[in-house]
N, C-alpha and C positions, 0 to 999 in steps of 0.2 A: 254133489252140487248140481245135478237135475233136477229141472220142476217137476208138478211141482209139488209143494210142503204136503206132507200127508193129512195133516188139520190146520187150520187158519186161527193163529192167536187173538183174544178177544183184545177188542177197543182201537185196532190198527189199522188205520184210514185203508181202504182196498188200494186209493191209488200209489202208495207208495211202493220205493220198487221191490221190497223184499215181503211184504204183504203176503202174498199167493204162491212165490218161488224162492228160491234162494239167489244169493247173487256176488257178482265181487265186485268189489272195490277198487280203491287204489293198488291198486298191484306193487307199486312202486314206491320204496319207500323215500325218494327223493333225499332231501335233506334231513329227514329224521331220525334220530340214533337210539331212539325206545320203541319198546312195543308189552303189549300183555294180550295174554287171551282173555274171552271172557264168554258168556253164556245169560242164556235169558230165558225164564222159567213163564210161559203164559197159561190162564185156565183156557179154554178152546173155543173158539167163538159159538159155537152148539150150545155151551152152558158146560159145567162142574157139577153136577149135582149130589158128589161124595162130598163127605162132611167130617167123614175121619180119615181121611187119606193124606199123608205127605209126600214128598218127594227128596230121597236120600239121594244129595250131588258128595262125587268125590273125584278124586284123581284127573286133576286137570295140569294138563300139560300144553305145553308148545314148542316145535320145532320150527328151523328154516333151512333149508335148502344151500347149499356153498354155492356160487359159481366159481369157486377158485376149485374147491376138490369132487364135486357134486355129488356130497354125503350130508346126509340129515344131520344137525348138529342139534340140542336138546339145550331151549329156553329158558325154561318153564318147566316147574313141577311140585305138586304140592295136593297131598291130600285131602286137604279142606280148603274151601271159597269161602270168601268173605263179600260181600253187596247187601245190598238196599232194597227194597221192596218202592221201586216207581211207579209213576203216574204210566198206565199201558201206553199211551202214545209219547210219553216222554215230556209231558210239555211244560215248560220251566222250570226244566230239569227235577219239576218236584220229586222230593222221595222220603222216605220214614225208613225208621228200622222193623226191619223186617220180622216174621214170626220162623224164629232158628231157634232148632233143640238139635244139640252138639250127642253126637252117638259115640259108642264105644270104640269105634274104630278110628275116631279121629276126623270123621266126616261131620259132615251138618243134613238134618233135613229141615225143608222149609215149605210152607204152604206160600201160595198166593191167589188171589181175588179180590172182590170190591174195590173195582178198578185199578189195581198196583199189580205189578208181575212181580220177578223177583227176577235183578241182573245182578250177577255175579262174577269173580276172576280169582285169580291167585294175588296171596299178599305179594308187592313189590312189583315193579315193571323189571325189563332187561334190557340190558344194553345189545344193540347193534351193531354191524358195521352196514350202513349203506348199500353201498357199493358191489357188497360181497354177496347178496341177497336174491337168490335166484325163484324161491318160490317158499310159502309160509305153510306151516300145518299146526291145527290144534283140535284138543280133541277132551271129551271129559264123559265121565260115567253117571247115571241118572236113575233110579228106578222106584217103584211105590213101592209105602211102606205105609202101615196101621197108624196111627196118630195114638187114638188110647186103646189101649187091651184091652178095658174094663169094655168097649163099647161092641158093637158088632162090624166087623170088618166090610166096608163098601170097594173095595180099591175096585173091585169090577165096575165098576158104576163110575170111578175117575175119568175125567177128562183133561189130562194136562198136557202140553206141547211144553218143549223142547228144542233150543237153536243154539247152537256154538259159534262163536265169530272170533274175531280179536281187530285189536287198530294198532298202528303208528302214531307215538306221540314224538314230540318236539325233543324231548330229553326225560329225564329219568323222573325228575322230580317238577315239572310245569305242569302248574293248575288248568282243569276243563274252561275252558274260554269260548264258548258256541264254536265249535268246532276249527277254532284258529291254533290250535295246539295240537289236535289228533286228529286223524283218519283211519277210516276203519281200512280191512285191504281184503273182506269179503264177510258175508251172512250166512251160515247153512242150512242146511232143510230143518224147518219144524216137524219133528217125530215126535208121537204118542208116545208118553211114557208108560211103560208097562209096569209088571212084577219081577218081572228081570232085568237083570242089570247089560246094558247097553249101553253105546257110543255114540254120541254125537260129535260130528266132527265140523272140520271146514278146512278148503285147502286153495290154494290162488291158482295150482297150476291146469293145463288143458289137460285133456284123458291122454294123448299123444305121451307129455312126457310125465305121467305118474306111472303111464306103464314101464319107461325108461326107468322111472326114481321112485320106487313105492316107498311110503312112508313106513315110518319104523312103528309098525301095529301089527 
C-alpha cells in the first residue's frame, strides 16, 4: 500500500485519487453486512503494444481481521473471476463482455484495451459482521500468458497493470446504485504483470499492526 503504482493504468484522469498511488477507503464498514474483493486488469498508460499476450487471473481470495479474537478469518475464495471489460474511467458504468478464454486449471485469462480494462471478483459477495471487523485483506494471482501458439510470443513487449481492491456493500444481494449501496475500503498498487505468477494484494491496516497481525500469505 506504498506509492507509488509501478505503471499508470491507461484512460484514468491523473487527478483522481488512486491514479498515481494506491489508497484506502472506508475502513469502516459502518452499517454494511457484505463485501467482495475484486481486481482490475488495465493496458499501461505508455501503450500495449503485445498483440498475442493475455493475462491468466486466478486465486482470489479475501480475508478480515476479528477484533473479537485478532485472527484472520477467510471470506472469499475461488479459483476463477468472473467481470466485465469497462469503460477505463468507469463512466456510466458502461461495460461489455469481456474477451475470457477459461484454462485448464479452472482460471480464466483475458485481454484488455480499446479503452475497456477488465474488472473482476469472485462469484457471490460475503457476509459480514460489522462490528467484528478490525482490518480487510485481499489478494489474487496474475501472470502473461501466449494468446495463440500458432503466433510468435510477444509477452516481453506486454504492458499490462494490475490492482486488487475490494468494497463494502449494503447486503448480500443490493444492486450497484452510484455508489449508495457499496464502498470501497481501499485500491492497491498497480504492478506490471509479468511471466510469473504473482500477488496483488490490498490491505486497510497501518504497517504498525500488520506487523502485529500478518496476513495469512
Amino acid at each position: 500500500m506504498q506509492p507509488p503504482h509501478e505503471g499508470i493504468p491507461r484512460g484514468i484522469p491523473l487527478h483522481w485519487s488512486w491514479a498515481t498511488k494506491p489508497r484506502l477507503g472506508n475502513t469502516d464498514p459502518g452499517t454494511f453486512t457484505a463485501m467482495t474483493a475484486w481486481g482490475q486488469l488495465y493496458e499501461a498508460s505508455e501503450g500495449n503494444p503485445a498483440t498475442n499476450t493475455r493475462v491468466q487471473i486466478k486465486n482470489i481470495k479475501a480475508y478480515y481481521l476479528s477484533k473479537k479474537d485478532k485472527k484472520w478469518h477467510i471470506l472469499q475464495s475461488s479459483v476463477r473471476v468472473e467481470g466485465s471489460a469497462y469503460r477505463e474511467n468507469f463512466v456510466g458504468d458502461i461495460n461489455k463482455p469481456a474477451n475470457i478464454r477459461y484454462e485448464p486449471d479452472g482460471s480464466i485469462s483475458v485481454k484488455a484495451g480499446n479503452g475497456y480494462n477488465f474488472h473482476f471478483w469472485p462469484p457471490g459477495r460475503a457476509s459480514i459482521n460489522p462490528i467484528d471487523v478490525m482490518g480487510m485483506f485481499t489478494t489474487v494471482e496474475a501472470r502473461l500468458v501466449v494468446d495463440d501458439f500458432n503466433k510468435p510470443d510477444d509477452r516481453s513487449k506486454a504492458r499490462y497493470v494490475l490492482s486488487e481492491g475490494g468494497d463494502y456493500w449494503f447486503n448480500l444481494n443490493t444492486r450497484w446504485k452510484n455508489w449508495a449501496t457499496n464502498k470501497d475500503f481501499g485500491i492497491g498498487k498497480f504492478k506490471y504483470v509479468t511471466t510469473k505468477w504473482q500477488a496483488f494484494n490490498v490491505i486497510t491496516l497501518p504497517k504498525d499492526q500488520i506487523r502485529r497481525n500478518p496476513p495469512p500469505i
